[in-house]
C-alpha positions, 0 to 999 in steps of 0.5 A: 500500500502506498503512503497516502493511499492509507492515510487517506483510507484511514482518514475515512476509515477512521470517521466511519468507525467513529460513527459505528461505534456505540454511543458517546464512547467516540469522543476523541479527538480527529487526530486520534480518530485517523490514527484509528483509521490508519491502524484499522485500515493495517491490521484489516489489511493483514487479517483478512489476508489470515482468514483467507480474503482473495484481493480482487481486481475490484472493491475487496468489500469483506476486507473494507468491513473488517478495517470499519469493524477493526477501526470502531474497536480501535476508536473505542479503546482509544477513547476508554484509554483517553478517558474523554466523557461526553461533557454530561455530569452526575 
């Protein structure tokens, strides 16, 4: 993969993992979002090659599905290690 072909992957990556993960655990910061998305869109690339995933001349989409999936754990992780709230207190 090309320099800034992943972090532009993981730019998108990143923000479609942010919108899938659940609830206010994605607030963090973008920066830390795109990391997300760059280490999602890397270790994505690297398991479905290990579960078997053909590159195509096309769209891999099961290889995209797994970057998102991978880049929500990621987004949030970061933001349970981060310790960031929604602004809301009790």
């Amino acid at each position: 993969m090309e320099i800034i072909g992943v972090l532009v992957a993981g730019l998108i990556i990143g923000l479609l993992g942010k919108f899938v993960a659940p609830g206010d655990r994605d607030n963090i910061p973008l920066w830390l979002t795109v990391l997300c998305g760059i280490g999602g869109v890397l270790i994505g690339y690297y398991a479905a090659a290990a579960l078997g995933v053909d590159e195509t001349k096309g769209i891999d989409w099961i290889r995209w599905i797994i970057s998102i999936i991978l880049a929500a754990i990621l987004v949030v992780i970061a933001a349970t290690v981060t310790g960031r709230r929604s602004g809301h207190r009790v």
